[in-house]
C-alpha positions as CSV (number, residue, x, y, z in Angstrom):
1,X,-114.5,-192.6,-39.2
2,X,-114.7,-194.9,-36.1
3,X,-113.1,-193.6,-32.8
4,X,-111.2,-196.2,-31.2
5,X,-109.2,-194.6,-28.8
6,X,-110.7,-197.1,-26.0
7,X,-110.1,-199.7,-27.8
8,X,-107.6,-202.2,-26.4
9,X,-108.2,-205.5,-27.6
10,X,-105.4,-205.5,-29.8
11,X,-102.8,-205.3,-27.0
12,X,-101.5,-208.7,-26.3
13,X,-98.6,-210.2,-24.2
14,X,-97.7,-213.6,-23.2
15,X,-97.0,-215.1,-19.7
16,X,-93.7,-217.0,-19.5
17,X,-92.7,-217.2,-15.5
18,X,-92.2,-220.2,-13.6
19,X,-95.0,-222.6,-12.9
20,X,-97.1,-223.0,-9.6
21,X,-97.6,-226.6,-8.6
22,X,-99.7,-228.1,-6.1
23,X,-96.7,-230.2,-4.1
24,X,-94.7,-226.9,-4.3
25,X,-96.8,-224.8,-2.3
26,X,-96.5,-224.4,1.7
27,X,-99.3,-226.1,3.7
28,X,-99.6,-222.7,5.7
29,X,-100.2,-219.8,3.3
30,X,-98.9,-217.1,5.5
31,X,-95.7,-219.5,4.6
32,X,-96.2,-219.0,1.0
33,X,-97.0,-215.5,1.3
34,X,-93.7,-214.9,3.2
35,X,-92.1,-216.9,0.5
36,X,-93.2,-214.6,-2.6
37,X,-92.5,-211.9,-0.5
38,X,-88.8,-212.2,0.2
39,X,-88.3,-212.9,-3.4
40,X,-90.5,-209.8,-4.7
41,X,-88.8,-207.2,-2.5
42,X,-85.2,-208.3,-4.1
43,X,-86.3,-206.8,-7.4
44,X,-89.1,-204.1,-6.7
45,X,-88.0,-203.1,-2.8
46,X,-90.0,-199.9,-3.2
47,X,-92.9,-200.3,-4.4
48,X,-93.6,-205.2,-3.2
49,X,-95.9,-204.0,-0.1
50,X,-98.4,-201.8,-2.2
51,X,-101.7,-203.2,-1.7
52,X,-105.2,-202.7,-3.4
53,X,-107.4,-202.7,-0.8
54,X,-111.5,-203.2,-1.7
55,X,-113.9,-202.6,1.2
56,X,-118.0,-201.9,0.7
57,X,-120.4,-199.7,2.5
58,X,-123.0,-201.3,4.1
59,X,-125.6,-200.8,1.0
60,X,-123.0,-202.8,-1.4
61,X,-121.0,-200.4,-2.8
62,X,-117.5,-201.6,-4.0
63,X,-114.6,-199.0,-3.2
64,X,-110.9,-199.7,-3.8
65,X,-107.8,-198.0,-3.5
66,X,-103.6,-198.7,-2.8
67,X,-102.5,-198.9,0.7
68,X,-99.0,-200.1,2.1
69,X,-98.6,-203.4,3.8
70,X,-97.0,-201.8,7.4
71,X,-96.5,-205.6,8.6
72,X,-98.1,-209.3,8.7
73,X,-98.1,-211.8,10.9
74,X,-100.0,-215.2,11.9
75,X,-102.4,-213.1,13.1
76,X,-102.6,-211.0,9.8
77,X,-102.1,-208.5,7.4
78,X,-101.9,-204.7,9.0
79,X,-102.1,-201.3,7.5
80,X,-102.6,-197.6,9.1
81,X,-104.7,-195.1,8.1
82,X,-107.7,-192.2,9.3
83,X,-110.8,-194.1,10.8
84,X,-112.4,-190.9,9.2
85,X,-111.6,-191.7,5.5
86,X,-114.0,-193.4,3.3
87,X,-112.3,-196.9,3.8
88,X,-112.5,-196.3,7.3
89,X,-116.0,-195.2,7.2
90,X,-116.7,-198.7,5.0
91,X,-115.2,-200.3,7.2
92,X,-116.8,-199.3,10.6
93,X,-120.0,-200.3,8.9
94,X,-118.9,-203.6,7.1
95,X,-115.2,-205.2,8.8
96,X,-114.2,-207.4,6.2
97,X,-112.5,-206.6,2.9
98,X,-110.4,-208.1,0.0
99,X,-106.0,-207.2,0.1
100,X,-104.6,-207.3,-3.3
101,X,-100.8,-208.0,-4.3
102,X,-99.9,-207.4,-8.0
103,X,-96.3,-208.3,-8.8
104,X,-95.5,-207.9,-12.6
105,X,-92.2,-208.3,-12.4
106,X,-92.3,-211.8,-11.5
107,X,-96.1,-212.3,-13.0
108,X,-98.2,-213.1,-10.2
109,X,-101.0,-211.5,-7.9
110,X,-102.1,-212.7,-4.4
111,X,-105.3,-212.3,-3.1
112,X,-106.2,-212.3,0.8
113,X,-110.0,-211.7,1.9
114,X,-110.9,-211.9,5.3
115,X,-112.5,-209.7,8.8
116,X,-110.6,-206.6,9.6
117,X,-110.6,-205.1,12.9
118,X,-108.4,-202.5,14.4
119,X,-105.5,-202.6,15.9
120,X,-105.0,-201.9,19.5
121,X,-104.2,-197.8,20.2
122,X,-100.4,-198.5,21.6
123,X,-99.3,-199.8,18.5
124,X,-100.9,-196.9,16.2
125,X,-98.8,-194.6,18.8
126,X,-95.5,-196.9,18.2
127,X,-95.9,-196.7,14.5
128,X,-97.2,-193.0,14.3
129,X,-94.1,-192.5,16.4
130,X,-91.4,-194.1,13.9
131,X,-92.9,-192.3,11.0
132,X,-90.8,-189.4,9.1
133,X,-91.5,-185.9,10.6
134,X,-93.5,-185.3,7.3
135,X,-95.9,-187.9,7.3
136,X,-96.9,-187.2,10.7
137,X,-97.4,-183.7,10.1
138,X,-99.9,-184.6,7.1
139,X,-101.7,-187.1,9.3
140,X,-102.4,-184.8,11.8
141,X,-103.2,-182.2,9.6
142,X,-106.2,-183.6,7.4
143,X,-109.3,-185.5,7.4
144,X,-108.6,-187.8,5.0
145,X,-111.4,-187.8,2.3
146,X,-112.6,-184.8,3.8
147,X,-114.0,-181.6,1.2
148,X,-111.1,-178.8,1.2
149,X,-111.1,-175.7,-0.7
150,X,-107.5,-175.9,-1.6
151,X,-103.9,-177.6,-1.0
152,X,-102.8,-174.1,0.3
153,X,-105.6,-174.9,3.3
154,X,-103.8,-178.1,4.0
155,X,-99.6,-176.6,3.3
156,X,-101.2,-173.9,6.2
157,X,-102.5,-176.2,8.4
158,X,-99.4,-178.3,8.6
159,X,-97.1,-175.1,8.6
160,X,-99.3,-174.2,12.0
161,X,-98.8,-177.2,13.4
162,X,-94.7,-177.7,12.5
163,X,-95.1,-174.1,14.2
164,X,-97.2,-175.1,17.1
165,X,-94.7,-178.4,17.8
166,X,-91.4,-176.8,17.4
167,X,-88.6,-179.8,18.0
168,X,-91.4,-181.6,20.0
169,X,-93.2,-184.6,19.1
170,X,-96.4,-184.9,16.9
171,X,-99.5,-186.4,19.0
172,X,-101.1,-188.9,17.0
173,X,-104.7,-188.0,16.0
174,X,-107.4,-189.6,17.9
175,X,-109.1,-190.6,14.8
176,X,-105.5,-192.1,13.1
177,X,-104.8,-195.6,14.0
178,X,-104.3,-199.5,12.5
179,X,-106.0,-202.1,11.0
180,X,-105.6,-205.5,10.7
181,X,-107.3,-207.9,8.4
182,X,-107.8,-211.5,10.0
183,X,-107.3,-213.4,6.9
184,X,-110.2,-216.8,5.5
185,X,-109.0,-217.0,2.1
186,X,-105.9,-216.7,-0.2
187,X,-105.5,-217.1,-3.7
188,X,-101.8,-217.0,-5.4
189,X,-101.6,-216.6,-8.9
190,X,-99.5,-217.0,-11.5
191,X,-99.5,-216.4,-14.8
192,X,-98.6,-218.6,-17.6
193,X,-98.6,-219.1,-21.5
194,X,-101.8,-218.7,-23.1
195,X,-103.2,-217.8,-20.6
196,X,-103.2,-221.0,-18.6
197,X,-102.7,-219.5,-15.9
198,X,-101.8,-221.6,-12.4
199,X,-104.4,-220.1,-9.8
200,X,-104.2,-221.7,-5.9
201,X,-106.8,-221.3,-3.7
202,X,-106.3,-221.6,0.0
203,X,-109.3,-221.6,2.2
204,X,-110.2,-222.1,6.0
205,X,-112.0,-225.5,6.6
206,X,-112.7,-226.8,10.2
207,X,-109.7,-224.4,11.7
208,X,-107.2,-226.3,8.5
209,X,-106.4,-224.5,5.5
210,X,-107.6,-226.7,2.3
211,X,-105.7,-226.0,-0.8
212,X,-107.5,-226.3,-4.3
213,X,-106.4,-225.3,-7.5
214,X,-109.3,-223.3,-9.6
215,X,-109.4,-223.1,-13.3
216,X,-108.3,-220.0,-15.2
């Protein structure tokens, strides 16, 4: 008997959004990364700034995990995070990395690749400040990627500090802080029937964004 439990070739479904044309894209792709945006977090508010982030060590090695879109700008796209974790660690030896949007809901993915470098300390200490009592308490209490014998080493830790701050307000680690990735390339996809798929390709040319439409 043949074991097929990985077997997913079978699985099919078709693409059927709206179609991505040349002359309707913005000339700017912050613009048209604004654009999809504003109309993802209609229908999925919770969950239209999770990110894929990819970084690589410095030997090559691929690493990827979700992170939250914190805010964006012309300057780029920021995140926050421990400078101790392994992305931080990837990222201390090589700054650039790859963001990745996927929106199902409306069938489309944007990918933003670029240098990252971290954000100033004042503004890790005005975000750290406006986060929820919890989150802060976590932050402060782990080393993210860090070896720990158990959760009930981490629920004690924070229950020391909760203890230790009383009412007052939680310091934000040294080693916590902001990122920002400076962004030289954007692709916006969108999925269509049979897998036709309309991919755009934005990408930094003498200080001017040239776009280019790719094949699927």
């Amino acid at each position: 008997m043949t074991d097929n439990r990985g077997d997913f070739k079978g699985l099919r479904r078709e693409y059927e959004a709206q179609a991505l044309n040349l002359v309707d894209c913005a000339g700017d792709p912050m613009e048209q990364f604004d654009r999809w945006m504003n109309e993802i977090k209609v229908l999925m508010p919770r969950d239209a700034t999770s990110m894929t982030l990819a970084t690589a060590s410095v030997g090559g090695m691929p690493s990827a995990r979700i992170v939250l879109l914190k805010h964006f700008d012309a300057a780029g796209f920021c995140w926050y995070s421990d400078y101790r974790s392994h992305k931080g660690q990837d990222l201390a030896e090589n700054p650039q990395a790859e963001l990745m949007f996927y929106w199902p809901l409306l069938e489309r993915q944007v990918r933003i690749s670029g240098k990252v470098e971290r954000l100033p300390d004042a503004d890790a200490r005005s975000y750290f400040a406006e986060r929820p009592l919890g989150s802060r308490l976590s932050a402060a209490a782990s080393q993210q990627s860090a070896v720990v014998d158990s959760r009930s080493v981490l629920e004690q830790r924070v229950e020391e500090l909760r203890r230790q701050h009383g009412d007052g307000p939680i310091p934000k680690p040294e080693q916590w802080g902001g990122y920002r990735l400076v962004p030289v390339a954007f692709e916006f996809w969108q999925g269509r029937e049979s897998r036709l798929h309309d991919r755009m390709r934005y990408r930094l040319q003498d200080g001017a964004w040239i776009i280019e439409r790719l094949q699927p």
